[in-house]
N, C-alpha and C positions, 0 to 999 in steps of 0.2 A: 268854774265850770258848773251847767247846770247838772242839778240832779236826775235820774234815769228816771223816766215817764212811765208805769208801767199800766197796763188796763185802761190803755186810754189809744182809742185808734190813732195812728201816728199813719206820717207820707210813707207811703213804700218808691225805695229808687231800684228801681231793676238792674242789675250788673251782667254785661252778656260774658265776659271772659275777664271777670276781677273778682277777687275772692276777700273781702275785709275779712281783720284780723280785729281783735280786741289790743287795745294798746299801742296799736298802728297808724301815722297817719300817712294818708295819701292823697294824692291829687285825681280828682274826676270829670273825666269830661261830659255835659250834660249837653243833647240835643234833644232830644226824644219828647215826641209833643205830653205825655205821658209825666216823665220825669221835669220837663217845661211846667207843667200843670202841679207838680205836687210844689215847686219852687216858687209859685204863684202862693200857694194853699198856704206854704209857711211864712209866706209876705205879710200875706193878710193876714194871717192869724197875731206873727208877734208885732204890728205897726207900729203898735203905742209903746213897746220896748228897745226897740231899736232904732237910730238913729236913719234920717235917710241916707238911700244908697245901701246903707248894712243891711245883712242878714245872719240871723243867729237862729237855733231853735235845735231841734232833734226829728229825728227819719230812721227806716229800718234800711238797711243795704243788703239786700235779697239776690241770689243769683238766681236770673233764667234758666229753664227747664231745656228749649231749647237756644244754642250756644247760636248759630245762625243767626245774623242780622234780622230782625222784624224791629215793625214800625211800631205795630201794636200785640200787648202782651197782656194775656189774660189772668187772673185773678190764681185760675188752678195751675198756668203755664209756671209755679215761681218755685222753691225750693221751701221746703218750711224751718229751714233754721238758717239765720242771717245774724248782723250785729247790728245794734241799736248805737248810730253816730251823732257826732256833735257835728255841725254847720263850721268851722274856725274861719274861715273866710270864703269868697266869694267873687267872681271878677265876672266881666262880660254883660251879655243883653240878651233877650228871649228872642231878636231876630238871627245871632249870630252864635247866639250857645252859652252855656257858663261855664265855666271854669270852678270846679268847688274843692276846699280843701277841708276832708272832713275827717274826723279822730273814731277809731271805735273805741266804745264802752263797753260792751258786752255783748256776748251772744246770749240770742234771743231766738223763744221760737215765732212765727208771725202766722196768728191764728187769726179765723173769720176775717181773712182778704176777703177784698171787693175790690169794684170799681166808681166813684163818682166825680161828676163834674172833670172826666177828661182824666182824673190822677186816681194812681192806687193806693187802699188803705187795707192798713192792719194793725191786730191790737198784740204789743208785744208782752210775751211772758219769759220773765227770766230762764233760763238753763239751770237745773238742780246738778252739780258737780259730782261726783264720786270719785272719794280718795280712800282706795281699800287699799292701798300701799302703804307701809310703815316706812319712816324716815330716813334709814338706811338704802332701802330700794328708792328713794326718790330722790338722795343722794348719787346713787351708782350713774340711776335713768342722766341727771342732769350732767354731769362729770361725761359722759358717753355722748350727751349730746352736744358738749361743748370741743369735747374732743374731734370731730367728726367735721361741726361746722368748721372748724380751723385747720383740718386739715384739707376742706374744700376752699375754703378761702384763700391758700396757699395754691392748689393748683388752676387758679384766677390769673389769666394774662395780667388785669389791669390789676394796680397797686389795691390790697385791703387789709390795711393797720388799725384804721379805723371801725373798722367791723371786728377785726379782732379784738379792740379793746371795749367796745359796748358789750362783746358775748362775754368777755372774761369777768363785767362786772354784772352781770344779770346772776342772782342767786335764787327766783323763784321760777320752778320747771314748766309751771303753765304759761309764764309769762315769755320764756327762754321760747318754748314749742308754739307761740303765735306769731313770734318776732320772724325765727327759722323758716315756721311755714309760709310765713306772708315774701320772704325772699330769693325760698330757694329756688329751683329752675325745674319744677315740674307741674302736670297737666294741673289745670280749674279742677279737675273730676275731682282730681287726689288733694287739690285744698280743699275744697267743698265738703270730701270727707273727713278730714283733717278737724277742718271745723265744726262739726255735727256731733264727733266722739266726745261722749260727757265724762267717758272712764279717761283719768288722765295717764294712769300707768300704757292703760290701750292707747291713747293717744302719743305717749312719746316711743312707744314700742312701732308704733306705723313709719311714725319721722324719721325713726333710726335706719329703717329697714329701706324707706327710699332715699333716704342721704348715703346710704351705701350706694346703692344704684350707680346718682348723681356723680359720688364719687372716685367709681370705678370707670363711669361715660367718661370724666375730667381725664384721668388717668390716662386712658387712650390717646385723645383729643393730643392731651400734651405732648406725647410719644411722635404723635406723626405732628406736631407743629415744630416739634423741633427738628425732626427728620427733613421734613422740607424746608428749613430754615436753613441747615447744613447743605442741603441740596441747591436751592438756586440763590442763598444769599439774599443781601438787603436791597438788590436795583431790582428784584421779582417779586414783591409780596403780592402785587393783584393777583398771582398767579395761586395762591396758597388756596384758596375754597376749592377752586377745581382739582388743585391736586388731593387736596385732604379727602373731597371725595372720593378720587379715586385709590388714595391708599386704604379708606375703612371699607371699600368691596373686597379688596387685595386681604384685608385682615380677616373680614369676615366670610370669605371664601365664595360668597353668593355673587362675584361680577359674570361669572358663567351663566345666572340664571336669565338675565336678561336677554338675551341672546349671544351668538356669536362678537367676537371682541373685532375693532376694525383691523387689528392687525392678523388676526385669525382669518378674517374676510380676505386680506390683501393676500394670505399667503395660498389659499384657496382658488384665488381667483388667478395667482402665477404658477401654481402649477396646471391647472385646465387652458392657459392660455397658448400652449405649443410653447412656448419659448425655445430658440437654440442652447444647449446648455450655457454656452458663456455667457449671453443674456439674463437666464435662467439666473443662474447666478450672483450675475451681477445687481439681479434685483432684487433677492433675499440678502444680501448683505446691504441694502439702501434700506430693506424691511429694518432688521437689526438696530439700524442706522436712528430709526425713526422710533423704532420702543424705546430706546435711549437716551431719547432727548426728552425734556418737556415740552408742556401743551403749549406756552407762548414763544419758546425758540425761534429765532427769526429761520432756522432752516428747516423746520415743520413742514410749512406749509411750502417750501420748496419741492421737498420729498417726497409729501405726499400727490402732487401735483406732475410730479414725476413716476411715479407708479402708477399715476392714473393714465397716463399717457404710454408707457408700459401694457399695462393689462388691456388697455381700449384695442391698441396697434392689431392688424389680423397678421397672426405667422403661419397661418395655413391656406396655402393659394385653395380657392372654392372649385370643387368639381368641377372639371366644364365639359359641357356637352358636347359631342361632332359635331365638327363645322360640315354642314350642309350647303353647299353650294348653292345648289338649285333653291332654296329658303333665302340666302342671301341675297339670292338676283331678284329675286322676288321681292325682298324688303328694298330694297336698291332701288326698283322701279317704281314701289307703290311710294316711295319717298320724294322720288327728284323723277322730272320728266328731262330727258337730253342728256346731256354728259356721258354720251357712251364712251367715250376714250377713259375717261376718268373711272366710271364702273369698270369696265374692262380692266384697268390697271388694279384697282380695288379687290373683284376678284381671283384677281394672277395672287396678288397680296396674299389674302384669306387660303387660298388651295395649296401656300406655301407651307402656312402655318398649320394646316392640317398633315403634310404629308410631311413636315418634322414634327408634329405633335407638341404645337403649341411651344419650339424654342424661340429662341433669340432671333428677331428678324430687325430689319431696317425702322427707322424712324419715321413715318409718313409727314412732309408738310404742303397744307394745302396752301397753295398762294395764288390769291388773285384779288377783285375789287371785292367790295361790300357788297354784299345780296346773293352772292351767287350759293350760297348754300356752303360753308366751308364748314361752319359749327355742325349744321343737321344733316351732314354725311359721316361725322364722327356720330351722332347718338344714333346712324343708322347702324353702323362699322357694332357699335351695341351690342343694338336690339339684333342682329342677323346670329352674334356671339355668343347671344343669353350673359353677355356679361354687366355688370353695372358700370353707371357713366359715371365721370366726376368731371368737370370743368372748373378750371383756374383762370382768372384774366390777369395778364402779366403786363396788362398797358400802363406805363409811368412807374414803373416798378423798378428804383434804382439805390436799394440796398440790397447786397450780396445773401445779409441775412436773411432777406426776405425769403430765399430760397434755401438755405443751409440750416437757418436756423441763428439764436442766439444763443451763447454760452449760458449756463445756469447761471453761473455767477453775477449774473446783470438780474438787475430789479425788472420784473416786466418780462421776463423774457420768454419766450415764444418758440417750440417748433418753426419751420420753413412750410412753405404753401403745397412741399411735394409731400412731405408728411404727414398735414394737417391733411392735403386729400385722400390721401389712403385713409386715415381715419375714417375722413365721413363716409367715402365711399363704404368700408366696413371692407371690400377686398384686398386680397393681396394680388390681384391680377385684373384690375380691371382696364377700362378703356379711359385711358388720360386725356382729357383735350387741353394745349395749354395754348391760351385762347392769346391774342395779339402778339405775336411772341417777337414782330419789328418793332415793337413799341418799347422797348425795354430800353430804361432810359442810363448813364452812367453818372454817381455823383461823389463826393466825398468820402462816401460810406464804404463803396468797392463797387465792382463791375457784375452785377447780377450775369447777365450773358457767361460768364469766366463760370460762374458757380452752378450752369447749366450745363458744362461741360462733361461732366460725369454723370450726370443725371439721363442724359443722353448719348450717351456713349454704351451700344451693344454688351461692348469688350469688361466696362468698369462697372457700369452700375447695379451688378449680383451684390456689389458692397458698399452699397452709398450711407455714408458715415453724416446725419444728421449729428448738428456741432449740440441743440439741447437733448439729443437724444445719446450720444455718443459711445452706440453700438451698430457694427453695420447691420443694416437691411436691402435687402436684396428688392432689388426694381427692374431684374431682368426677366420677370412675369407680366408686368404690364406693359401693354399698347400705348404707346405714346404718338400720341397727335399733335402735330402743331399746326400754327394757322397763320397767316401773315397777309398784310393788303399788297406789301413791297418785300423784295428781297434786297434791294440795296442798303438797306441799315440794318443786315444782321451782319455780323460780323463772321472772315472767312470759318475759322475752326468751326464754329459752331453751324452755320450751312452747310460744311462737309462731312457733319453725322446725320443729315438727314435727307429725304429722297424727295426731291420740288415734284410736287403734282399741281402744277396751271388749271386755274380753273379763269379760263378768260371770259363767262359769263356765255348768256343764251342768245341766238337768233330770235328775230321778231316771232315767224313760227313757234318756235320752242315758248318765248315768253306768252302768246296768245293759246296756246294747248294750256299752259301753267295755271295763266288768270281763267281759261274758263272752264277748268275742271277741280282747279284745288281753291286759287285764291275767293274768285266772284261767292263760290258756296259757301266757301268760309266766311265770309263779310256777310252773308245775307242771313247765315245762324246766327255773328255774334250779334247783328242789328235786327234779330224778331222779324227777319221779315220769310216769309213762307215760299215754297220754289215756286206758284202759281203767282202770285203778288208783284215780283220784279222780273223784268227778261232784258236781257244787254245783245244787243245786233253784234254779228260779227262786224261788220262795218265800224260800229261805232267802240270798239275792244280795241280794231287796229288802231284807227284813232289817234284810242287815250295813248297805245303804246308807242307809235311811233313821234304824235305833235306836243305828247305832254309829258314825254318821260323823257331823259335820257341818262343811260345807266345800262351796266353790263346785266346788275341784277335785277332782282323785284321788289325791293322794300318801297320804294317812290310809285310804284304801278299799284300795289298795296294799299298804300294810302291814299290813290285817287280812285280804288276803288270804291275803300271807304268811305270816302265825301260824295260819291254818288249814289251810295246804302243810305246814309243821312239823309238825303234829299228825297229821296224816295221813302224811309220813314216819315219823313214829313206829310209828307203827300197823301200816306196810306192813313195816319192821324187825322187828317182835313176834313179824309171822306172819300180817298180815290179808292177803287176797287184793286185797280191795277195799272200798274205802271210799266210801260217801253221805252226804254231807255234809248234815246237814240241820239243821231248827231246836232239836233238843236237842246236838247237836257243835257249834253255832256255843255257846249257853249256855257248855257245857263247857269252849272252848277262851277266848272273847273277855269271860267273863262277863256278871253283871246287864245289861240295857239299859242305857246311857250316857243317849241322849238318847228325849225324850219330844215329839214334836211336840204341837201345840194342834187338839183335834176339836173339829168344831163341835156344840156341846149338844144334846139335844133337845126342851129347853125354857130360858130363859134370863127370868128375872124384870127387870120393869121396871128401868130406869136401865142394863144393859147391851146392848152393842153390838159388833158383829165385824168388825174393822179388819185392814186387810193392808197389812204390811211388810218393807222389804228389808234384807235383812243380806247380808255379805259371802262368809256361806255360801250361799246362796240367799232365797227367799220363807219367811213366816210370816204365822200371822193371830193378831191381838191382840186381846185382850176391852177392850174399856172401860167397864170402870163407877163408876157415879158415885154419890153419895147426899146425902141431904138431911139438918140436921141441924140442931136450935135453934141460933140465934148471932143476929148481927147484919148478915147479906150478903157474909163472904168467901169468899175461894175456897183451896181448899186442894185443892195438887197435888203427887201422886206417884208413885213409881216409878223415879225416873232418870232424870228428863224432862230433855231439852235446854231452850236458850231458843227454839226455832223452834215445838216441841210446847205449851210454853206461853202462848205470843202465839196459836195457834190454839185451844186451850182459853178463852181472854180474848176472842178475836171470838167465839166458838160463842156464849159465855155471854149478847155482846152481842146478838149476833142473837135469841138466841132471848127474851130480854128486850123486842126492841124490837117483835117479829113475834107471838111465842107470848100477849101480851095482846086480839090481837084474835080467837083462840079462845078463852082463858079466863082473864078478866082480873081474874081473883078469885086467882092467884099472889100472895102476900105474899113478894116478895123479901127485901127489907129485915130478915123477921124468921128466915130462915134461911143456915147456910152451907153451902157447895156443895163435895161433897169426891170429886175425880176422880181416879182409882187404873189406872194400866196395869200388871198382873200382868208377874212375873219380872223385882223393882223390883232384882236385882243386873246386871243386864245394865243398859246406860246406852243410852237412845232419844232419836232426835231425827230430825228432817227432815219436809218438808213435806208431810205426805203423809196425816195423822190428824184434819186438819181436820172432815173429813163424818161421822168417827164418835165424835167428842167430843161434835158438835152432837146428832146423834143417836141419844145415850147419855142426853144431859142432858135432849133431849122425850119419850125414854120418860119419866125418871124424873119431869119434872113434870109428866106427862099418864098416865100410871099405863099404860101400850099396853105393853105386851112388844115387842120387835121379834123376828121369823122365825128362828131361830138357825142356817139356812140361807143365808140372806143375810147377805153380805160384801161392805164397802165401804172403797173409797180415792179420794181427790182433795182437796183445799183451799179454801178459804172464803174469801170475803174480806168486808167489813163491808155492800159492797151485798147480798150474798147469791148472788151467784154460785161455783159450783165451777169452780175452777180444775186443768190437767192437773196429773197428777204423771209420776214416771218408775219404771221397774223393772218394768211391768204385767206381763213376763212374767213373772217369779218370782213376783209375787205370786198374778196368777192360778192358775199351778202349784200355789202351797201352798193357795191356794179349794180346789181340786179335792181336793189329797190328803187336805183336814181335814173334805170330804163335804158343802161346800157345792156349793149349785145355783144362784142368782143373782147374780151380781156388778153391784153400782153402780158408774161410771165415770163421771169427766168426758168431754163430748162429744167433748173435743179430743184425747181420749186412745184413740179407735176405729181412728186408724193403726197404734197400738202393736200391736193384736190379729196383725196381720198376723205379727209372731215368733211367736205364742206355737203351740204344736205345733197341729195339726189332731185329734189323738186327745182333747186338752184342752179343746178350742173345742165340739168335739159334743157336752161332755155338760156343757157351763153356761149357762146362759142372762145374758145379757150387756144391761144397760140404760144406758142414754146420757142424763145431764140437762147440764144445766146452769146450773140455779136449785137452792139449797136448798129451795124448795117441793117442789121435783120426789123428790128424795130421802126428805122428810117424808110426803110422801104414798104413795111407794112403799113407806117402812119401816114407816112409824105408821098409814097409814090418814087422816093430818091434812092439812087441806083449809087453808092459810094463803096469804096474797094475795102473789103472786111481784112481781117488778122490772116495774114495764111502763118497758121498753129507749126509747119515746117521751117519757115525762115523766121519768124518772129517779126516779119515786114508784112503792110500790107500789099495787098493785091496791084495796087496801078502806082506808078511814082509817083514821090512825091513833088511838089510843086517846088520853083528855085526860092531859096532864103532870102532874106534879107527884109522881111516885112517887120517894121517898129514892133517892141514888144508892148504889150499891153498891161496897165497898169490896173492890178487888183484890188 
């Protein structure tokens, strides 16, 4: 080893958070352009001594003043007492760092620092020592501080025998108290001053005083690693920091001071939550549950995730305001233009629930096509309530749990969609729409629909038992809405908790009041364009609604708004001032006509007849005609006929076979067949409703009469000869009117229906009531044949003698 350099400016290495000892060696990492720079200084200095690649020499090892990472450190930034080290080896390159392994010699003070060439210097002067202790005391001091070390070193997780037997063989006490200092486990500040103290009785009297400390922290430490050792055993130790810290707040009684504790929070927030008591209950014993366990327990985060669902849920239905009638007809109106039957029934609804005060009433379902408004008369149903909306869409929804829930016990598992809406909604009584509710599909899983059953059911659901929640809550404060395009795919129980409201869609009228007060203004905001900028003809509204829509609702008239907002954006971008929309810009923008309604002729050849049917976009009228043809008495039917259109085609036939011989009984059935055709055979028809115009399609054609192509009829037959009612009368009348008929034939039974149908459409048809097929024949044909006398159950004139070949169907 070289000898110590002393009066002679040496490298200073700056130490941000290391503290050399004398007698120590350690390993140090150099990057610092500073400490690079003095690493250079000592290259060059011993060249001619050292071999290449080595490095050997001496440096002072000074700590920084401040502990904080800097790049550059000044001259007065350093400590003035450090230790003066030897170089032992050396590893690395000035691009990448060095690696140095350097021994101390002694402390030193490091007086007249500077800075040059990039590296710090100082000139070291040794430390003058003070040993005013007599032998005896410097015996005790060391015997205390070997004592002390070995009883820390004992309370060391990891194995230290070998530490114990370096201190057992150290016998000089300066050298015992640089060894100690350089390893025990406390702050730079307290080596720094460790190192600095030139009295060494005052120096081991410090070390002792924090190896107690040290000691006493170990002691602790130990206590709760063992406790938690015992506690979750050897598959949990990742879990051990976090618990240990929560047992040294536990011990040292300050975990109050950071705030509220979560389980303090949770217990807080279940009692201000209303709970019914057994609820109540049930969720401070899960509290319980949850202090109990530990932080990685795989049922933590179940629990807690359940209380959170607990304390979210609302158990206080919200104030609600009186139902105001008159407010509600009002939002009603300013919502949806038409559907008076439907308001009407809405508010009978609403004045019920007022004049019980908000109890248990019927299930509302709205059923009809797409567009009509079924979603935005529930957020009307709302806004009229002051209560909040929630909507669920239940389409393609075919697990049970989807609606009940999943048990806890499943990974993943989830509340049900009735739960999760009350949640968001935040009431406990609001307005439910449960949105597709034919679409509910059945699979493996269980029968969602079945788990609907009590949700919807008046009588049950005060105690509907969510399976993750598995306490009842009561659902017989909220309004439940449902909404369906079909009722044929709900299933009966579940249809028979709830009250059908038909919403069979709007009149032409109705749709053009709709587009040119709510939708056209709507379209013309969301596309920038200004109310002076675009103007749409009535002419050219009816138009779009009648040749380019067809739909009960308005989403399809919506969007051909929109594509005429577009085109007129364009337009007003180009440079147009302003734009009239009219029927060559509707061509331009929406192309050819789409759809072609059916006029009524103004002349119509024997064997046809004009029939009126409902579709799901509104009313139409149908031609029937029929023709005669050599054969042998079949009947041949087409177009797309259902089975219901053809069992009334098969009675017409009969009828007028059993009746039409007592006018003219010179028919040769037997030698002809009989071939009955309902135009636009890609479309598929069916229902009960074409009975009166098949019959009296097939007496034109065997009595050679034209019928009035003015005249349009609907209603049903039956083998005595009576017409029976049908449904739809409004739409179908509507499409009479629009196709330029004047007379409409009805079932008698069917003159209440008149009462829907608009007042602008009633003045200009004239409307007849039978209810005999005579009555019909003789209004359409002019033919006088012998009706039902309702006394005998025969009719009027005999009938003709037997024996005509039957005819084959």
């Amino acid at each position: 080893m070289e000898a110590p350099l002393f009066n002679k400016p040496l490298p200073v290495l700056a130490l941000r958070n290391l503290v050399l000892f004398p007698g120590t060696t350690v390993p140090i990492r150099v990057g610092r352009s500073q400490s690079l720079a003095a690493i250079r200084t000592l290259r060059a200095e011993n060249s001619d001594r050292n071999p290449p690649g080595q490095l050997t020499g001496q440096l002072i090892a000074v700590l920084q003043r401040p502990l904080e990472q800097k790049d550059h450190i000044a001259p007065d930034e350093l400590y003035s007492i450090g230790v003066l080290c030897q170089i032992e080896r050396v590893r690395g390159n000035e691009k990448d760092g060095f690696q140095l392994v350097v021994r101390g010699i002694e402390r030193v003070r490091a007086v007249n620092a500077y800075e040059s060439q990039g590296s710090l210097f100082a000139t070291p002067e040794p430390l003058k020592e003070e040993r005013d202790a007599d032998p005896a005391t410097l015996k005790a001091l060391l015997d205390s501080v070997k004592s002390l070390a070995k009883q820390i070193l004992e309370l060391l997780p990891s194995g230290a025998d070998q530490m114990v037997t370096l201190v057992d063989g150290i016998s000089d006490l300066d050298f015992l108290v640089n060894v100690v200092g350089a390893n025990i486990d406390i702050s730079t500040e307290q080596k720094q001053e460790l190192l600095e103290q030139t009295n060494i009785k005052t120096r081991a009297l410090r070390l002792l005083d924090l190896m107690q400390h040290v000691r006493d922290d170990l002691r602790v430490r130990t206590e709760i690693r063992d406790k938690m050792t015992t506690k979750l055993g050897k598959n949990q130790r990742e879990a051990i920091l976090r618990e240990q810290m929560r047992a040294i707040q536990e011990e040292l009684g300050d975990g109050e001071s950071e705030g509220p504790s979560k389980s303090e929070d949770f217990k807080k927030k279940i009692e201000e939550a209303g709970m019914p008591d057994d609820v109540r209950k049930l969720a401070l014993e899960e509290l319980r549950r949850l202090e109990s366990l530990g932080q990685q327990s795989p049922e933590t985060h179940v629990i807690r995730n359940y209380l959170d669902l607990l304390v979210a849920m609302p158990w206080k239905p919200d104030v609600e305001e009186p139902i105001d009638l008159k407010n509600a007809r009002k939002i009603l109106d300013e919502d949806h233009y038409g559907l008076d039957k439907i308001k009407k029934r809405l508010i009978e609804h609403l004045a019920t629930m007022k004049l019980k005060e908000g109890g248990r009433g019927l299930i509302l379902l709205f059923s009809g096509p797409p567009g009509v408004g079924k979603t935005s008369l529930g957020q009307s149903i709302a806004r009229s309530l002051g209560r909040k909306f929630v909507r669920v869409s239940l389409g393609g929804v075919r697990d049970d749990a989807e609606i009940r829930g999943h048990r806890r016990t499943y990974i993943g598992a989830m509340p049900g969609r009735i739960v999760q809406g009350i949640k968001r909604a935040g009431s406990m009584n609001p307005v439910f729409l449960l949105d597709e509710i034919d679409k509910l599909g059945r699979g493996y899983q269980g029968d969602p629909s079945a788990a609907l059953l009590e949700v919807l059911d008046p009588e049950q659901n005060g105690t509907f038992t969510d399976h993750y929640m598995d306490v009842p809550y009561d659902l017989s404060k909220v309004l439940f809405i449902a909404t369906a395009n079909s009722l044929e795919t709900i299933p009966g129980p579940l249809l028979d908790r709830m009250e059908v409201i038909e919403l069979n869609g709007y009149t032409t009228a109705e749709k053009q009041h709709i587009a040119k007060n709510h939708l056209f203004p709507k379209q013309k905001s969301e596309h920038g364009l200004k109310e002076d900028q675009v103007t749409l003809s009535d002419e050219a509204l009816l138009q779009v609604i009648t040749h380019y829509t067809r739909e009960a609702g308005v989403r399809d008239l919506q969007r051909k708004l929109a594509a005429l907002c577009r085109a007129t954006t364009t337009k007003i971008v180009e440079g147009a001032e302003r734009v009239d929309v009219g029927m060559p810009e509707i061509e331009e923008t929406l192309g050819p006509v789409r759809f072609e309604h059916e006029v009524a002729e103004k002349a119509n050849p024997p064997g046809v007849a004009t029939g009126l049917a409902w579709t799901p976009v509104g009313g139409e009228i149908l031609f029937i005609e029929s023709a005669l043809m050599p054969g042998n008495g079949r009947l041949v039917l087409t177009g797309q006929l259902g089975e219901v259109m053809k069992e009334s085609a098969q009675i017409a036939l009969t009828l007028i076979r059993s009746r039409l011989p007592s006018v003219s009984a010179s028919l040769e059935f037997d030698k002809r067949d009989l071939h009955i055709h309902v135009p636009a055979g890609a479309i598929p028809k069916d229902g009960p409703s074409a009975g009166v115009a098949i019959l009296t399609s097939i007496a034109s054609l065997f009595t050679g009469k034209a019928v009035n192509p003015k005249i349009a009829m609907t209603g049903e037959v039956t083998l005595r000869g009576a017409v029976t009612p049908v449904g739809g009368i409004k739409e179908k009348v509507i499409a009479a009117h629009r196709a330029g008929v004047t007379k409409v034939i009805l079932a008698r039974k069917n003159e209440r229906d008149l009462r829907d149908v608009p007042e602008e459409v009633k003045a200009k048809l004239q409307f007849v009531l039978v209810d005999d097929v005579a009555e019909v024949l003789r209004i359409a044909l002019g033919l006088e044949i012998p009706a039902l006398d309702p006394n005998t159950g025969l009719w009027g004139l005999p009938l003709p003698p037997t024996g005509l070949p039957p005819m084959s169907m």
